[in-house]
Structure formats: C-alpha cells, structure tokens
C-alpha positions in Angstrom: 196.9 138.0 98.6 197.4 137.2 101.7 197.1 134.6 104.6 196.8 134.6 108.4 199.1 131.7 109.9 195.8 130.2 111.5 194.0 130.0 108.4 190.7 131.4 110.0 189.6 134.3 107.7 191.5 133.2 105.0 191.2 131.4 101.6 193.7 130.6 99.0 193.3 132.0 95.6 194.4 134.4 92.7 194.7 138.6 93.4 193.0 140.1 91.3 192.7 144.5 90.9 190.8 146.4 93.4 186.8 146.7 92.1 183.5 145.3 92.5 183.1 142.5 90.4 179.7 140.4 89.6 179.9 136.3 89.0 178.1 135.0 85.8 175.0 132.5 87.0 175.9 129.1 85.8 172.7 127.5 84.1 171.6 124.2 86.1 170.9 121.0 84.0 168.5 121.3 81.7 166.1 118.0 82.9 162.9 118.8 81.3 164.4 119.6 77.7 165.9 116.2 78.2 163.4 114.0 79.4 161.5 116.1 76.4 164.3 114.9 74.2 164.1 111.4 74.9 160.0 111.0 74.7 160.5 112.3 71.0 163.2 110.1 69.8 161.2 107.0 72.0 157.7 107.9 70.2 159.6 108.6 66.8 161.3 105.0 67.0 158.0 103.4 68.1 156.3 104.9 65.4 159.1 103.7 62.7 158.7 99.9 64.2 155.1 100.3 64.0 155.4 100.8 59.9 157.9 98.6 59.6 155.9 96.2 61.4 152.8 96.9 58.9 155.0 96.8 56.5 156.4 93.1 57.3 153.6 91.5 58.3 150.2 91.4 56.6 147.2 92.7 58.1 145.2 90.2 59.4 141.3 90.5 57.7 138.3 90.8 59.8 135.2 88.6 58.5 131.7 89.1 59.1 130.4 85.6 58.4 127.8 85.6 56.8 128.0 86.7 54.3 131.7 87.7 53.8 133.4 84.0 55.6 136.9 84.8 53.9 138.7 81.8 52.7 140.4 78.3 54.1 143.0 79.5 56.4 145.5 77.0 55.2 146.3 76.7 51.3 143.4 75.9 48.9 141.9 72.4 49.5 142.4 69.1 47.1 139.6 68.7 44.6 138.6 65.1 44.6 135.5 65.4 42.5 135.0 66.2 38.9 133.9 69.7 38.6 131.1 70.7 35.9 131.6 74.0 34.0 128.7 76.3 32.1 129.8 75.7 28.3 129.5 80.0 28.7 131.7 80.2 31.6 128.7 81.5 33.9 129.6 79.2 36.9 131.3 75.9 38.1 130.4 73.3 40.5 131.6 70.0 42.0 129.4 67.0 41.7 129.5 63.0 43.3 131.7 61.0 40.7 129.9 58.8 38.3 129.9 54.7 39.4 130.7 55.8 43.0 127.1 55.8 45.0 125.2 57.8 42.3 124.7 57.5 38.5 125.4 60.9 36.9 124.1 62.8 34.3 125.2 66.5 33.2 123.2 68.7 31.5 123.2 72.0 29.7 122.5 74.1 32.9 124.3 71.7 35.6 124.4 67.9 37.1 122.0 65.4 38.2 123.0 63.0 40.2 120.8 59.6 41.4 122.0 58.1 44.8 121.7 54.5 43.8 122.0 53.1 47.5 120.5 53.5 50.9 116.9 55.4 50.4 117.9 56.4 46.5 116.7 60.3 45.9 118.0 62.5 43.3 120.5 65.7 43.5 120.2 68.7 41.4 123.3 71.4 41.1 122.4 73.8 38.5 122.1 77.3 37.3 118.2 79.8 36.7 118.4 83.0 34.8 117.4 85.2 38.2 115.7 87.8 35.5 115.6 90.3 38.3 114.3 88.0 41.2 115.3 87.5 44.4 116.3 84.0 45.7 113.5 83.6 47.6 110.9 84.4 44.4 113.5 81.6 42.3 113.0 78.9 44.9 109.4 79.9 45.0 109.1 79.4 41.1 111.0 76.0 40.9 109.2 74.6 43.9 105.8 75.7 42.2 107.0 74.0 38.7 108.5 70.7 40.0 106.7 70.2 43.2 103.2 72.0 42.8 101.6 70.3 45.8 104.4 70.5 48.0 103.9 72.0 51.5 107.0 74.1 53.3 107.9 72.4 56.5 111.0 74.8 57.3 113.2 77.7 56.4 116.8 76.6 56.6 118.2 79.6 59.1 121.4 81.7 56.9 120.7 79.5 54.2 124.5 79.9 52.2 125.5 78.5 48.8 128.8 79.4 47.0 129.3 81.3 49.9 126.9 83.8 48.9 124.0 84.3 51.4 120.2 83.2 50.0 117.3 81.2 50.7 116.8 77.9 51.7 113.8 75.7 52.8 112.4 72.3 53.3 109.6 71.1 51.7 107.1 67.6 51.8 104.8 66.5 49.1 102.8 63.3 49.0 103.1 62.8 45.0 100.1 60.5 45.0 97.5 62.3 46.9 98.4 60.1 50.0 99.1 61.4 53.6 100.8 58.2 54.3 104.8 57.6 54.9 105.5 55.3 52.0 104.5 58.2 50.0 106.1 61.0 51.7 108.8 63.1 49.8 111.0 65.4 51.5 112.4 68.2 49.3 115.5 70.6 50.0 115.8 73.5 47.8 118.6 75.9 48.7 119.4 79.2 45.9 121.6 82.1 46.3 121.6 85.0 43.3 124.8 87.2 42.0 125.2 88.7 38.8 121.1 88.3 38.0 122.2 84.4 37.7 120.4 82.1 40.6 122.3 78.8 41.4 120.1 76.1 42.6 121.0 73.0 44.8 118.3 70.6 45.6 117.3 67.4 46.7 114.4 65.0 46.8 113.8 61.7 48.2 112.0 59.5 50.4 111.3 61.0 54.4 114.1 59.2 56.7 113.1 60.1 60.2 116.9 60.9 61.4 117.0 59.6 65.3 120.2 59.4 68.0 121.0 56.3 65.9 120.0 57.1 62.5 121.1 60.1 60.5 124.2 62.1 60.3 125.1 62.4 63.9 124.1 65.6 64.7 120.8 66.3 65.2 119.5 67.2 62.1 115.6 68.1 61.3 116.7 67.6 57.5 115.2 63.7 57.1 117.0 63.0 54.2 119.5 60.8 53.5 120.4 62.0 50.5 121.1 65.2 52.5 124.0 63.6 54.7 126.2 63.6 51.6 124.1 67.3 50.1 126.7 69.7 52.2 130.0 69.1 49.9 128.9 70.3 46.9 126.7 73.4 48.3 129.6 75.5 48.9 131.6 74.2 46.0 129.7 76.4 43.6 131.4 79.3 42.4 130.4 82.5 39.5 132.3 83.9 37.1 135.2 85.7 38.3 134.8 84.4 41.5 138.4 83.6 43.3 139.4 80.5 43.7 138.7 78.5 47.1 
C-alpha cells in the first residue's frame, strides 16, 4: 500500500489481495441480559436471607385475646402460693396461704378460703362436672342452689378464668328477708368449661360501697372487698394437660 507525502487520502494499514470484502458486525454490550442477570442473583440472595432469617429467628405469634392471650412474655412467673391439685389430676389451682389473712380449708373438689380481716367473706375455687352445660347454665345452677333468692345486679363483660373465656356475674341477696344494708350480700360467681369439667371461682360477703377513697383504686362496680384480693387466683386455674404458665 501506498501513501501520498501529504497524508490527505491516505491511511496506514496492511495490503491485503484485490476483492470485495464484507466486515463481521461486532455485537454491542449486552445491557439488558445483564441488568437481567443481576435482578436474578439480587432476588435469589434475598430470598436465601429471608429463609435463613425464618430460620434463625422464631416467628413471632399473633394473639387474639380473648380467648387465645398467649403466655407471660418473660419466663414463667414465681409461685408464692400453695397450689391445690384434684386427687384425679382433673385441674389445679392457687389458693391464699393458710394463717396469712384467711383460714383455709381444702376439700375434695377445691379450696375454701375465709378472709378473717377487713369485711370477712368467704372464697370458693373449685371444680362442677359441666355434664354437657354451658357455663352460663353451671353458674345458673350454683347460684340457684347456694343463693336461691339472690338477684343479678351485673354481667361481668369477657368474663375469663384459667384463661379460658366463660361467664361471669354479680349477684345481691338479702339472706334475711331484709332490704336493708346490714343485710346485704354481694355475690361474684365467675365459671369457664373445657373438657365437660366447669371450674368455678366465687365469692360472697358483705356490700362495701367502693368510692375514690375506698376500694381497689380503680373504679370498680365489684363492692367487695373480698374481691380486691379475688383476681390472683382466677387465672391461676389450669386443666389437665394444660401448659404451664
């Protein structure tokens, strides 16, 4: 090949034999294959962390309370009072200890428990055969055998016991045919049923007119006293093969 001393027309190179000749099209870069490339290894990795993630941590339960209110969310609590078993393993419950502020007697179905100070009443944690009844129809029973004049003053609202949703009311009876205070009972009668066994909490004593000053601090429609120290020992029930809280 040749050159021209001013350089106008002319190009450095390689000769090459006379013919026609056709250049091979160079492919450009390939950007959508590799931005295609990258979103699959990016969603592939994410989807890795995400089971390994699962996998590592433990899923977090979602409680609809009531009736399913999980459990403490710290390790189980400290039991500080005795706890009374069925001799055939039916249920369990907590009751006061004996020679602190009640005298207490157990008996073949549960605890009775006599709040020796303040107003005095008298707290019941036991088990019913349910026989097929609701908890509503077993509070209706015991009421009607213990308490035959009483008169309902209230539903409790959610009424819980053992953690397992039931029925709950408040009752007053006037024992001696009297309408006036000195005679006036109030009654608390909560029950829940599982396994056709009703558990039963209730509590009877004098009518305490809870006010600002008097009562458990928050207001409380319950006018007990016996009441104030009822909550405890509620939820501490438990059925057979119930876990362990």
């Amino acid at each position: 090949m040749t050159t021209t001393s001013d350089g106008a027309d002319s190009f450095s190179g390689y000769a090459v034999p006379a013919g026609d000749y056709r250049a091979r099209r160079e492919r450009g870069p390939a950007y959508f294959v590799t931005i295609g490339l990258w979103v699959i290894l990016l969603v592939a990795a994410m989807m890795g962390l995400s089971v390994l993630a699962t996998r590592i941590t433990p899923t977090s339960t979602t409680y609809h309370c009531p009736p399913d209110c999980g459990r403490p969310p710290t390790g189980l609590p400290v039991a500080i009072n005795p706890r009374f078993f069925a001799q055939d393993g039916s249920f369990s419950v907590s009751y006061p200890a004996s020679g602190t502020a009640y005298d207490v007697t157990t008996e073949p179905n549960g605890v009775r428990a006599e709040l020796n100070i303040g107003d005095g009443g008298t707290l019941r944690l036991f088990s019913e055969p349910a026989r097929g009844r609701d908890a509503r129809r077993v509070a209706a029973d015991l009421k009607g055998q213990m308490f035959p004049d009483a008169v309902t003053s209230y539903e409790l609202p959610n009424a819980i016991l053992g953690y397992e949703p039931g029925y709950g009311e408040v009752a007053d009876d006037w024992p001696k045919g009297t309408t006036t205070d000195a005679q006036h009972l109030r009654i608390i009668l909560i029950v829940a049923v599982k396994n056709d066994l009703a558990l039963v909490a209730g509590a009877v004593g004098p009518f305490h007119q809870f006010g600002p000053d008097d009562g458990p601090g928050p207001p409380s429609p319950a006018n007990l006293d016996i009441a104030k120290d009822m909550g405890k020992y509620v939820n501490s029930f438990m059925w057979r093969g119930d876990p362990p809280r």
